[in-house]
Backbone as JSON, one array per atom type, in Angstrom:
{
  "sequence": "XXXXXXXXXXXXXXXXXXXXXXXXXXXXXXXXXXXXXXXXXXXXXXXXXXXXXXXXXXXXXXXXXXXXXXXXXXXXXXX",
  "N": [[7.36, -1.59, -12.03], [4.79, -2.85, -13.25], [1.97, -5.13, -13.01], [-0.74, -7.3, -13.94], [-3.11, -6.61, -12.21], [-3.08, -4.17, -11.67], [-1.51, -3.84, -9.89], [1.17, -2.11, -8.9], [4.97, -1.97, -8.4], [7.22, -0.13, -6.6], [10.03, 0.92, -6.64], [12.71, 1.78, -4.05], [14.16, 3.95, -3.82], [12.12, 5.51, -4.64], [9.89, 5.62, -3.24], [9.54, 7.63, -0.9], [9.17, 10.05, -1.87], [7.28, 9.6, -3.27], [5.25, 9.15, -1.61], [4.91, 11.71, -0.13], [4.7, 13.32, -2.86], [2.34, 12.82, -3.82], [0.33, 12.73, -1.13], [0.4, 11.42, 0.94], [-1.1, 9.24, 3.78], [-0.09, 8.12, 6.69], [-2.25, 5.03, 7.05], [-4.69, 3.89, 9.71], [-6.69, 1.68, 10.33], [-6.14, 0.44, 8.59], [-3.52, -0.45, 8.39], [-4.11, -1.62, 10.92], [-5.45, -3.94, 9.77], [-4.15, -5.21, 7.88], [-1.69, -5.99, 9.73], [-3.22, -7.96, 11.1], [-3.86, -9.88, 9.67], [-1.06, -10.8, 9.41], [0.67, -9.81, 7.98], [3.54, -7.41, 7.33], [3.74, -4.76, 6.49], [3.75, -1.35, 6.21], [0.76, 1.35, 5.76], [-0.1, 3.42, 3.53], [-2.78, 5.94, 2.48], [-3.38, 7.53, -0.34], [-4.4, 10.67, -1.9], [-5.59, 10.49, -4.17], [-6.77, 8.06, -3.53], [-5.67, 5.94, -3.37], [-3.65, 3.0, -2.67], [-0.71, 2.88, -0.72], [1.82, -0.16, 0.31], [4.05, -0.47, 2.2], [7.33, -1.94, 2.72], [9.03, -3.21, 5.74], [11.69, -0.98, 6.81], [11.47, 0.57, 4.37], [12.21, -1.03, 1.75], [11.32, -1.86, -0.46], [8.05, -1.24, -2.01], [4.7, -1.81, -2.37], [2.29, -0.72, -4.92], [-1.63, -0.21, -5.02], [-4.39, 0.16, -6.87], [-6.83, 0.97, -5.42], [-8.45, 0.4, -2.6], [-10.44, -1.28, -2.53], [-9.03, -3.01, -4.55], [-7.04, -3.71, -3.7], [-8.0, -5.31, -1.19], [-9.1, -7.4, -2.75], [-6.77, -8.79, -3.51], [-5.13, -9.33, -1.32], [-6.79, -10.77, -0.48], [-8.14, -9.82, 2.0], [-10.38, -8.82, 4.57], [-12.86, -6.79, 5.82], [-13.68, -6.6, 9.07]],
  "CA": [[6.84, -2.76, -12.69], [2.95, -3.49, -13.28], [1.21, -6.61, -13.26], [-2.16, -7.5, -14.79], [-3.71, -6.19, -11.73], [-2.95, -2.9, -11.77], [-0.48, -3.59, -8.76], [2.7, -1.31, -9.25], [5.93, -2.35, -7.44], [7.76, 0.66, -6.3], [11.61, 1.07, -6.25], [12.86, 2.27, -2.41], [13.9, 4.93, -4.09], [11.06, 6.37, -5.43], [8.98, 5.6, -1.56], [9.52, 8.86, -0.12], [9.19, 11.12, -3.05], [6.19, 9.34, -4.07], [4.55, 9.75, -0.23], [4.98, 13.34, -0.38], [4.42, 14.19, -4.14], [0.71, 12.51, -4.0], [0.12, 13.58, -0.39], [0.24, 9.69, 1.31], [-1.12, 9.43, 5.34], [-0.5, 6.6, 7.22], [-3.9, 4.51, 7.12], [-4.35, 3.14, 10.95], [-7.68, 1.32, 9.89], [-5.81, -0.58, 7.11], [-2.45, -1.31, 8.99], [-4.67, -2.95, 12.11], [-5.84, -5.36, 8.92], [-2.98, -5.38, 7.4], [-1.14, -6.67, 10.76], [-4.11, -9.07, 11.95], [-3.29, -10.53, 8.58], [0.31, -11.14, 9.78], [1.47, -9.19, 6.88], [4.67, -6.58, 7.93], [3.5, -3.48, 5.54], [2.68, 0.09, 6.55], [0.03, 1.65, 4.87], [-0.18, 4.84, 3.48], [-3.55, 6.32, 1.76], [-3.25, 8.74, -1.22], [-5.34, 11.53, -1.75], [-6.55, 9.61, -5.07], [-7.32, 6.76, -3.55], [-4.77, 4.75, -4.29], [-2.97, 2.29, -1.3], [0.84, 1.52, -0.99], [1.89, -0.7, 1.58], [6.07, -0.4, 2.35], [8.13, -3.09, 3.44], [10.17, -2.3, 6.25], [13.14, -0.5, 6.24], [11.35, 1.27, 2.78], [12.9, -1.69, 0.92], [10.44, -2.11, -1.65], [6.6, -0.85, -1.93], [3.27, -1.86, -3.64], [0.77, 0.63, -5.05], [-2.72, -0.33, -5.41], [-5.33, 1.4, -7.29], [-7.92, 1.36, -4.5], [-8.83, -0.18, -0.94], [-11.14, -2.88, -2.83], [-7.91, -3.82, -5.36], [-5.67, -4.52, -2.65], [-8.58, -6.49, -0.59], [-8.92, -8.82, -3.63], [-5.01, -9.17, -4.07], [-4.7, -10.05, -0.57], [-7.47, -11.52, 0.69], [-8.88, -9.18, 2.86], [-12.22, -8.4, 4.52], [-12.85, -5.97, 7.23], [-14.71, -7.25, 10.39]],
  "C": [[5.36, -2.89, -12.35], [2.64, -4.55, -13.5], [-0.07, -6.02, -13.71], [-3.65, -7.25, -13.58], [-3.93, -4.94, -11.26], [-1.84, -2.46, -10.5], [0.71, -3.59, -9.35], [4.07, -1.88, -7.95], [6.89, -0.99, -7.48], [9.32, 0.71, -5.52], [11.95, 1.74, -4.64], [13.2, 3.41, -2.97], [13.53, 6.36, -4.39], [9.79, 6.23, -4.19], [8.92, 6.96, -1.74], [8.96, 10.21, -1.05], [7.55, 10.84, -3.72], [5.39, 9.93, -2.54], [4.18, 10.94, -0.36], [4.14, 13.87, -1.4], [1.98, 14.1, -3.85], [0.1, 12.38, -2.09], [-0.19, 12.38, 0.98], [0.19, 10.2, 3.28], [-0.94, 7.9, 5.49], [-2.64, 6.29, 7.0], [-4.2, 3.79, 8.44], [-5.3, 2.03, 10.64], [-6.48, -0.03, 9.21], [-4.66, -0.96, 7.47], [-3.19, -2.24, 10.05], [-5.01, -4.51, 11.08], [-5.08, -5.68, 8.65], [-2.13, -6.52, 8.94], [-2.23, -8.03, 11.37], [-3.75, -10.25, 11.03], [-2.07, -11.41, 8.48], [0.9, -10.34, 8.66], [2.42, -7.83, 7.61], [4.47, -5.0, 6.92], [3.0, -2.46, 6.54], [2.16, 0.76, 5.67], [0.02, 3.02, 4.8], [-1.87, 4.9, 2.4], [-3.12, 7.74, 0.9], [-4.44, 9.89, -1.05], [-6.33, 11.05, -2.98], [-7.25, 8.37, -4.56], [-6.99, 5.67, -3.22], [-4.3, 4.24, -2.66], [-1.6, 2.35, -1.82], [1.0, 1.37, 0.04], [3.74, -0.68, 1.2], [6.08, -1.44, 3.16], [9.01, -2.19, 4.55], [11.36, -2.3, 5.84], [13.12, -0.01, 4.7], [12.45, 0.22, 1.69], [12.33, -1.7, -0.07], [8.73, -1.63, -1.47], [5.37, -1.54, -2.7], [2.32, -0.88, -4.09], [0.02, -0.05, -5.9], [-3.94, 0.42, -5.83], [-6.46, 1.6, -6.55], [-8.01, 0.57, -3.86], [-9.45, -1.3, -1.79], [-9.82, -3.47, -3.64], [-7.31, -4.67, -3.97], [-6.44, -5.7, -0.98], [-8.85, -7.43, -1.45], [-7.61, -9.33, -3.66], [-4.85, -9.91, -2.71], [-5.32, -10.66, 0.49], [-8.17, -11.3, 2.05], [-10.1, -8.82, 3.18], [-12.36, -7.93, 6.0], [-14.34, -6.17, 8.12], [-14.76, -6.51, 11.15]]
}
């Protein structure tokens, strides 16, 4: 499912397969924000670009089309 921000919601699924296919590292950088945030996501970086943050226990995912999308979506700003 897509919204009008280009943020994709990713079936559990389709996590692992997606990690892999498009070549996804953890991001340590972007979980420390992510967590200062209080938010419970681990971050993976693509090789495009792209962010998804997983819920635990790979319940559900987001994929964002780039590090600035997903600091407008959630309000982020790195200090």
């Amino acid at each position: 499912m897509k919204n009008n921000k280009g943020i994709i919601r990713v079936l559990a699924q389709h996590i692992d397969r997606g990690i892999e296919r498009y070549e996804g590292v953890k991001d340590k950088h972007l979980n420390q924000l992510i967590e200062k945030a209080h938010f419970d996501y681990t971050v993976y970086r693509f090789n495009d670009g792209r962010i998804l943050l997983v819920l635990p226990h790979n319940t559900c995912a987001f994929l964002y089309p780039s590090k600035e999308a997903l600091f407008g979506a959630l309000d982020l700003s790195e200090q």
